[in-house]
C-alpha positions as CSV (number, residue, x, y, z in Angstrom):
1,X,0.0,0.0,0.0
2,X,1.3,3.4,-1.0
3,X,2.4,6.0,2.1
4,X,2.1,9.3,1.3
5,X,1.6,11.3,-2.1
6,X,4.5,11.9,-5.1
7,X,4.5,15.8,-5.2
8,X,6.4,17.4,-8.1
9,X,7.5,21.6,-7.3
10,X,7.9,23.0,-10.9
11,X,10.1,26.3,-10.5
12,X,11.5,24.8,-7.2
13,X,15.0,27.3,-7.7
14,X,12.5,30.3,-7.4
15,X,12.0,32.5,-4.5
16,X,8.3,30.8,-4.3
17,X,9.5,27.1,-5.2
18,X,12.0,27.0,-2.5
19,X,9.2,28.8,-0.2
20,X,7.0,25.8,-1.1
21,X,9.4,23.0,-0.2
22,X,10.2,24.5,2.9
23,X,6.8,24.6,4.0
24,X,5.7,20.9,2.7
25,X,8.2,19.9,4.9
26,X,7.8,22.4,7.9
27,X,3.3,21.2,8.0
28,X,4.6,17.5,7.5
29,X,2.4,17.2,4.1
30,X,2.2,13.2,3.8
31,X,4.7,12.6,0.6
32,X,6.0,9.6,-0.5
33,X,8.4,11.3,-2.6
34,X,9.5,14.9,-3.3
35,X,10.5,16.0,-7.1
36,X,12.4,19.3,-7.6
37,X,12.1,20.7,-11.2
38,X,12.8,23.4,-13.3
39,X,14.6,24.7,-16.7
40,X,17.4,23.1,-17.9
41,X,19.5,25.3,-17.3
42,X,19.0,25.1,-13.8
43,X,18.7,21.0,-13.9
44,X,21.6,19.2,-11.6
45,X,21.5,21.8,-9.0
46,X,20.4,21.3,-5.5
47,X,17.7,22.1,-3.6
48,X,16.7,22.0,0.4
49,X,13.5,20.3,1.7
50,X,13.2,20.9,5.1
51,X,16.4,20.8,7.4
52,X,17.9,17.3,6.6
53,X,17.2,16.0,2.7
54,X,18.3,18.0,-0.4
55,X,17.1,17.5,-3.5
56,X,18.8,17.4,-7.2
57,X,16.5,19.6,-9.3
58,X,15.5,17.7,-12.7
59,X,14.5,19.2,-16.4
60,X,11.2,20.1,-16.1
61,X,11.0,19.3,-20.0
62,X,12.1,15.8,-19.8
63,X,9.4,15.1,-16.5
64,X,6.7,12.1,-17.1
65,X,3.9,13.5,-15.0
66,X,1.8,10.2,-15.1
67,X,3.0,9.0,-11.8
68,X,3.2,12.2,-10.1
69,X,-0.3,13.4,-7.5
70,X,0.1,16.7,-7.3
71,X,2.3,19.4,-9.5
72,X,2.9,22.9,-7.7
73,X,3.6,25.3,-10.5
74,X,5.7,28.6,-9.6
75,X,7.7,29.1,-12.6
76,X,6.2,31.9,-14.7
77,X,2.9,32.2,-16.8
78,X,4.6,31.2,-20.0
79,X,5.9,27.8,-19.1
80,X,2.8,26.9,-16.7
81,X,0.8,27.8,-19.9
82,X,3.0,24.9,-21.6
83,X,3.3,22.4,-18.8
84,X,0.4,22.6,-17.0
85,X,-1.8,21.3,-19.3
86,X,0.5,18.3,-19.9
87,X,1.0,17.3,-16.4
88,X,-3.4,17.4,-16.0
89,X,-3.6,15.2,-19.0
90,X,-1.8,12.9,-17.1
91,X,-4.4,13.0,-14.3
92,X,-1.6,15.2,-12.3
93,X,-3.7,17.8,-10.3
94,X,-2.3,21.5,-11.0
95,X,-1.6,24.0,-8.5
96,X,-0.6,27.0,-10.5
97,X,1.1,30.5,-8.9
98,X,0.9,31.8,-12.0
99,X,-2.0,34.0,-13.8
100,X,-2.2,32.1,-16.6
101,X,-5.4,30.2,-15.5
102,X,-6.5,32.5,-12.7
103,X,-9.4,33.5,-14.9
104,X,-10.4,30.5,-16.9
105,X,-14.3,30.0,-16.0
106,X,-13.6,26.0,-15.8
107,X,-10.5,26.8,-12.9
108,X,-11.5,27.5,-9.2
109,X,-9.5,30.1,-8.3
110,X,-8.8,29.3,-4.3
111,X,-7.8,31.1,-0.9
112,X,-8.8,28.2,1.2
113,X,-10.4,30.2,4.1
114,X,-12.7,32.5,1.7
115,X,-13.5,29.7,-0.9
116,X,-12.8,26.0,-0.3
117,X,-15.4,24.8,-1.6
118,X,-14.4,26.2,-5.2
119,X,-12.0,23.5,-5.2
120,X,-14.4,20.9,-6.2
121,X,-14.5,22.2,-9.3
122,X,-10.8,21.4,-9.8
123,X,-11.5,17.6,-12.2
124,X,-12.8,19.8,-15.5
125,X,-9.4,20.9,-16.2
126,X,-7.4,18.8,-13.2
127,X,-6.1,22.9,-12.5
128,X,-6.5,25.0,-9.5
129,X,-5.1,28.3,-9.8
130,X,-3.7,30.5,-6.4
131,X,-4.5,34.3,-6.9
132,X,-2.6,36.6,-6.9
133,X,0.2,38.1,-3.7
134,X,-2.1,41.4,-3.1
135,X,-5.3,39.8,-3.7
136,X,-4.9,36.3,-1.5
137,X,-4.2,39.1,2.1
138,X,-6.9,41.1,1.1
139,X,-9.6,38.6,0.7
140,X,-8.4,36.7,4.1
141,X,-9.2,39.6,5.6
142,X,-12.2,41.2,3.9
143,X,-14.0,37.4,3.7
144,X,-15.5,37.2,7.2
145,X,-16.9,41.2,6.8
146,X,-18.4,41.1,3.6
147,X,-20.7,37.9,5.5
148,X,-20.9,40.0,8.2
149,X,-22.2,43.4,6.3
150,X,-22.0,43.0,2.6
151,X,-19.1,45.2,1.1
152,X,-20.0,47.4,-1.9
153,X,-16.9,48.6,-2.6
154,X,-13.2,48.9,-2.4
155,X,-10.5,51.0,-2.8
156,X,-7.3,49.7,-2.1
157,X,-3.6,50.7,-2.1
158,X,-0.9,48.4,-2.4
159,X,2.8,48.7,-0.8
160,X,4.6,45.9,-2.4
161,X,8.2,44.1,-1.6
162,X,10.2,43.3,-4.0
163,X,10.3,39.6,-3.7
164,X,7.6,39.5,-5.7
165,X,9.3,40.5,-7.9
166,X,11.7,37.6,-8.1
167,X,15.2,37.4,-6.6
168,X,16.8,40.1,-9.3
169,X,14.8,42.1,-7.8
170,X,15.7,41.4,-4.5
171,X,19.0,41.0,-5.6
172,X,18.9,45.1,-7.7
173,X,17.3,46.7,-4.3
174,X,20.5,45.6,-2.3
175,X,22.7,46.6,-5.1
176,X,21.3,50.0,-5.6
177,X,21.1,50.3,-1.7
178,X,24.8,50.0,-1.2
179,X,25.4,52.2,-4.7
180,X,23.7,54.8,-2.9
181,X,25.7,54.4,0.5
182,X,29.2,53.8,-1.8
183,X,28.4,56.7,-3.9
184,X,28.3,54.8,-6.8
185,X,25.9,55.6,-10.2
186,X,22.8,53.6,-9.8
187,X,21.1,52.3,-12.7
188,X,17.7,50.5,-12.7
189,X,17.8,47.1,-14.5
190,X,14.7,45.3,-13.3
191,X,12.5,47.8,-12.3
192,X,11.6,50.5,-14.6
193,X,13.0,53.2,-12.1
194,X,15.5,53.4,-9.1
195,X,14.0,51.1,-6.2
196,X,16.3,52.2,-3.4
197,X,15.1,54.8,-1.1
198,X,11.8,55.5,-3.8
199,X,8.6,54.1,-4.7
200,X,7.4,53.1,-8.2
201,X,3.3,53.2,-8.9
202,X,4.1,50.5,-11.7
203,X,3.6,47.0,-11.3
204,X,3.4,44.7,-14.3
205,X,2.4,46.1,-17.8
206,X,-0.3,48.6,-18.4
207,X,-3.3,48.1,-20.0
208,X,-6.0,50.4,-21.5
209,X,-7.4,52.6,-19.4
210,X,-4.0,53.3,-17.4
211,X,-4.4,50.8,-15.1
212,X,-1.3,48.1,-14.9
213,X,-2.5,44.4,-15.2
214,X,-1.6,44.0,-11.6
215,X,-4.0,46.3,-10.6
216,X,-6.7,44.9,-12.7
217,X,-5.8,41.2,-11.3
218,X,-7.0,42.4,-8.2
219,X,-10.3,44.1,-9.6
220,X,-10.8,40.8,-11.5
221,X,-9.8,37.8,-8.8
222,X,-11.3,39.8,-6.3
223,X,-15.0,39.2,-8.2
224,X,-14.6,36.0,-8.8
225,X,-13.4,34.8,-5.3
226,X,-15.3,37.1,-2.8
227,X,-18.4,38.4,-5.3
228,X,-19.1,39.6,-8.6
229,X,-20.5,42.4,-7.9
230,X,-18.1,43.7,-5.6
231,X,-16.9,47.5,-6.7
232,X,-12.8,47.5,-6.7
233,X,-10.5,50.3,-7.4
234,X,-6.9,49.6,-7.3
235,X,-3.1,51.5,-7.2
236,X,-0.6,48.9,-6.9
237,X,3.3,50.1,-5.9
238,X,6.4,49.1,-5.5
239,X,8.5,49.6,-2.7
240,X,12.0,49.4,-1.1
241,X,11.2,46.4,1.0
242,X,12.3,42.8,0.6
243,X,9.3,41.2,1.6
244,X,6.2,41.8,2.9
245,X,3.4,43.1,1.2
246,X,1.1,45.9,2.5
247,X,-2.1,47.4,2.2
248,X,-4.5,50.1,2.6
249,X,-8.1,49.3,2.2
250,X,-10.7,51.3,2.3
251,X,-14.2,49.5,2.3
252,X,-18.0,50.6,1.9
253,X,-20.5,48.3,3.0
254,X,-23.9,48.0,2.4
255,X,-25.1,47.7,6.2
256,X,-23.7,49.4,9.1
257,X,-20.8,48.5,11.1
258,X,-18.2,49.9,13.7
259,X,-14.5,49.5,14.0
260,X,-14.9,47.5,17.0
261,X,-17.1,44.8,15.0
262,X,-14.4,44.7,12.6
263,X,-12.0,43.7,15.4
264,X,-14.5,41.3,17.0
265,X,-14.8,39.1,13.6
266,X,-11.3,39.6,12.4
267,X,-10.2,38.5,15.7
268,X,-12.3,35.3,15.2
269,X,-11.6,34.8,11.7
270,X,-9.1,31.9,10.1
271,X,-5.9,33.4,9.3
272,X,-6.2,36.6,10.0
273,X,-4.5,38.0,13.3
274,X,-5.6,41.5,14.7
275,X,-2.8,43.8,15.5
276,X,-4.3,46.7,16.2
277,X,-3.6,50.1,18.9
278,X,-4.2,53.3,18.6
279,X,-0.5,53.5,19.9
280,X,3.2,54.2,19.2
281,X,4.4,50.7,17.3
282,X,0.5,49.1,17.9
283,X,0.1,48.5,14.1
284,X,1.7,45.4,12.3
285,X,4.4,46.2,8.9
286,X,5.8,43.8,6.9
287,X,9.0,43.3,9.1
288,X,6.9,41.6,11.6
289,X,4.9,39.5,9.3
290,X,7.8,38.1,7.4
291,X,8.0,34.2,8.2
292,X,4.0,34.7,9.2
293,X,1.2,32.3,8.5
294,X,-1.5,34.6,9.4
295,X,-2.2,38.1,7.2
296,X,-2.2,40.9,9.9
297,X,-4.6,43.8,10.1
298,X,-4.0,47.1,11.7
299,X,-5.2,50.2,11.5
300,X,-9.0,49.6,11.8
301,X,-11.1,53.1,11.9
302,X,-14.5,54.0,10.6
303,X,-14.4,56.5,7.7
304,X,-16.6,59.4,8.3
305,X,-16.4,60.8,4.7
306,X,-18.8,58.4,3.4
307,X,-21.7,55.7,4.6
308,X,-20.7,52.7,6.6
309,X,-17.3,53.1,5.5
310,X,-14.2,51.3,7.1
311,X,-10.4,51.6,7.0
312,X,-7.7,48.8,7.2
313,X,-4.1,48.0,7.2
314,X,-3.5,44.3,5.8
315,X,0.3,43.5,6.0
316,X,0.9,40.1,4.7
317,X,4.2,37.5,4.1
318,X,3.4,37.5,-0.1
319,X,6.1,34.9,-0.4
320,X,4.3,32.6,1.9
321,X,0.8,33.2,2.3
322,X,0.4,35.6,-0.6
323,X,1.9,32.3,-2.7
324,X,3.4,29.1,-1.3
325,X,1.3,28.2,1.6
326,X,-2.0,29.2,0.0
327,X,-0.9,26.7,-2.3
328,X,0.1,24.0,0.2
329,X,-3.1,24.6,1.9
330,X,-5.5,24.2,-1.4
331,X,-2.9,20.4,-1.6
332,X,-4.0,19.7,2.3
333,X,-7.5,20.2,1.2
334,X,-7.7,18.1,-1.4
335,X,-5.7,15.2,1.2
336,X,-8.1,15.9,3.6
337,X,-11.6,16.9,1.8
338,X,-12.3,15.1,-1.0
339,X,-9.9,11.8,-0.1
340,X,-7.3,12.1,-3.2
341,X,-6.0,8.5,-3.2
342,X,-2.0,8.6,-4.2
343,X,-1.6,6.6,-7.4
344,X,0.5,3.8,-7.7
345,X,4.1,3.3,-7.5
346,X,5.0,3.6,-11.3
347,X,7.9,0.8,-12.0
348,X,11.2,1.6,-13.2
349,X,11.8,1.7,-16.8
C-alpha cells in the first residue's frame, strides 16, 4: 500500500519554489516522494527540503507526469501555460502560482479560508489556480466582513516588496542600496526606475485605461473569489522592502458597522491575526509578518467621509501566504476533503 503522495514543485530554484518546499516539509504534508524541477538550465543543482534532505533539481521538459499526485507550479505564466496542461492530461492535479489560468471559468481560483469549496470544481481541467500576492491578504481579511455586512466597494492601495518581484529584484534593491551608500551611479535594471530609497506606482504592464494588469488582477480575482459584484478600485506600488506586502483598504459596506465589529470578527476569523492600537508601534508592517502564517490587520477606523465606510491596514508574508502556503493549503484540502487517493508506484523503466 502506498504511504504518502509523489508531489512534483515546478520552478523549485524560485523564490516561491524554494518557499513551497520548505513549507511541505515544515506542516509534514504526507509525501512519498518529493520532485524538484525546473529549466534546464538550472537542472543538476540542489535544492533543500526541510532541514535534513536535499534535493537534485530535474528538467522540467524531460518530466513524465503520469505518476506524479500533485504538481505545484511557480515558474512563470509562459511555461505553466506549456506544462500545466500536460501534467493534467496525465491526471496530475495543477496547483498554479501563475496568472495564466486564474481567470479561466472551468479553474477555481482558491484562498482556502474565503473559498474551499471552489476546489471541487478542480476535475474539469485537473487545474487549480492561487491568486494573486495582493489579492490572496486582502480577501483573508475582507472574507469574514463582507458575510458580516456585505461590502459594496473597495478601494485599495498596495505597498509591495520586492520579492515579488523575483530574486533580481531582491538581488537590484541591495545593489542599488549600497550604490547609494558607496556613492556609486545607480542604474535600474529590473525595475523600470531606481527602487532604493523610492517608490514606483508600476507593477506589471499597463493596459487600456492606465491601469497596470496587476492592478486589474485584483479588480478581477477579487469578483470572482469574494463576489461579482463587488466594486474594486486599485493602485498597486512598488517599494523598497524585501518582503512583505502591505495594504490600505478602504471599504464601503452596504449595512452598518463599527470598528470594534471589525476587530471582533477579524479576531475570530481563520488566518487573519488583529494587530491593532491606537499607539506608538500598535500596528503590524511587513517586518513583523515576514515568516508569518497569518495576514495581519492594523489600523482599523471607521471613515466618516462616506456611509458605513471602514479603513484597514493588511500586511501580509506575499512569499508565503500571498503564494506558497496558500498553495500548500489548497494540496492539504484536497488530502483531507475530498480523499485524493495517491496513485500507484509507477515501475522503473
Amino acid at each position: 500500500m502506498n504511504q504518502g503522495y509523489k508531489v512534483a514543485v515546478v520552478g523549485a530554484t524560485g523564490n516561491v519554489g524554494r518557499e513551497i518546499l520548505k513549507i511541505l516539509a515544515e506542516r509534514k504534508f504526507p509525501v512519498r516522494e518529493v520532485v524538484a524541477l525546473a529549466s534546464m538550465r538550472s537542472a543538476g543543482r540542489e535544492v533543500s527540503f526541510g532541514d535534513h534532505k536535499v534535493l537534485k533539481v530535474q528538467d522540467l521538459a524531460k518530466y513524465d507526469f503520469r505518476g506524479t499526485d500533485i504538481a505545484l507550479f511557480s515558474p512563470g505564466s509562459k511555461v505553466s501555460a506549456e506544462y500545466a496542461p500536460k501534467a493534467a492530461a496525465a491526471k496530475c492535479i495543477v496547483i498554479d502560482n501563475t496568472s495564466q489560468f486564474r481567470m479561466d471559468a472551468d479553474v477555481p481560483l482558491v484562498v482556502p479560508e474565503v473559498n474551499a469549496a471552489a476546489i471541487s470544481e478542480y476535475t474539469k481541467r485537473y487545474i487549480i489556480a492561487n491568486p494573486n500576492c495582493s489579492t490572496i491578504q486582502m480577501v483573508v481579511a475582507l472574507k469574514p466582513l463582507h458575510d458580516a455586512a456585505k461590502i459594496k466597494r473597495i478601494v485599495v492601495s498596495t505597498y509591495q516588496s520586492v520579492s515579488g518581484a523575483g530574486k533580481e529584484a531582491m538581488d537590484e534593491l541591495f545593489t542599488q542600496t549600497k550604490a547609494v551608500y558607496m556613492n556609486d551611479k545607480v542604474a535600474p535594471s529590473k525595475f523600470t526606475k531606481r527602487i532604493s530609497f523610492n517608490v514606483i506606482p508600476h507593477i506589471d504592464s499597463f493596459a487600456d485605461g492606465g491601469y497596470t494588469k496587476e492592478e486589474l488582477k485584483m479588480v478581477n480575482e477579487t469578483k470572482k473569489i469574494l463576489d461579482k459584484n463587488i466594486l474594486v478600485s486599485a493602485t498597486c506600488v512598488r517599494v523598497p522592502v524585501f518582503v512583505g506586502h502591505s495594504e490600505s483598504i478602504n471599504i464601503e459596506f452596504e449595512k452598518p458597522i463599527s470598528p470594534d465589529e471589525v476587530r471582533a470578527i477579524l479576531s475570530k476569523a481563520p488566518g487573519v491575526r488583529v494587530v491593532d492600537k491606537a499607539e506608538n508601534g500598535g500596528y503590524a508592517t511587513p517586518v513583523e509578518v515576514v515568516g508569518e502564517d497569518d495576514v495581519l490587520v492594523s489600523r482599523i477606523r471607521k471613515d466618516n467621509t462616506i456611509k458605513n465606510g471602514i479603513n484597514l491596514w493588511v500586511v501580509g508574508d506575499n512569499l508565503r501566504k500571498g503564494a506558497a502556503l496558500n498553495a500548500v493549503q489548497i494540496a492539504e484540502a484536497l488530502v483531507k476533503d475530498y480523499n485524493l487517493q495517491p496513485k500507484p508506484v509507477m515501475a522503473a523503466v
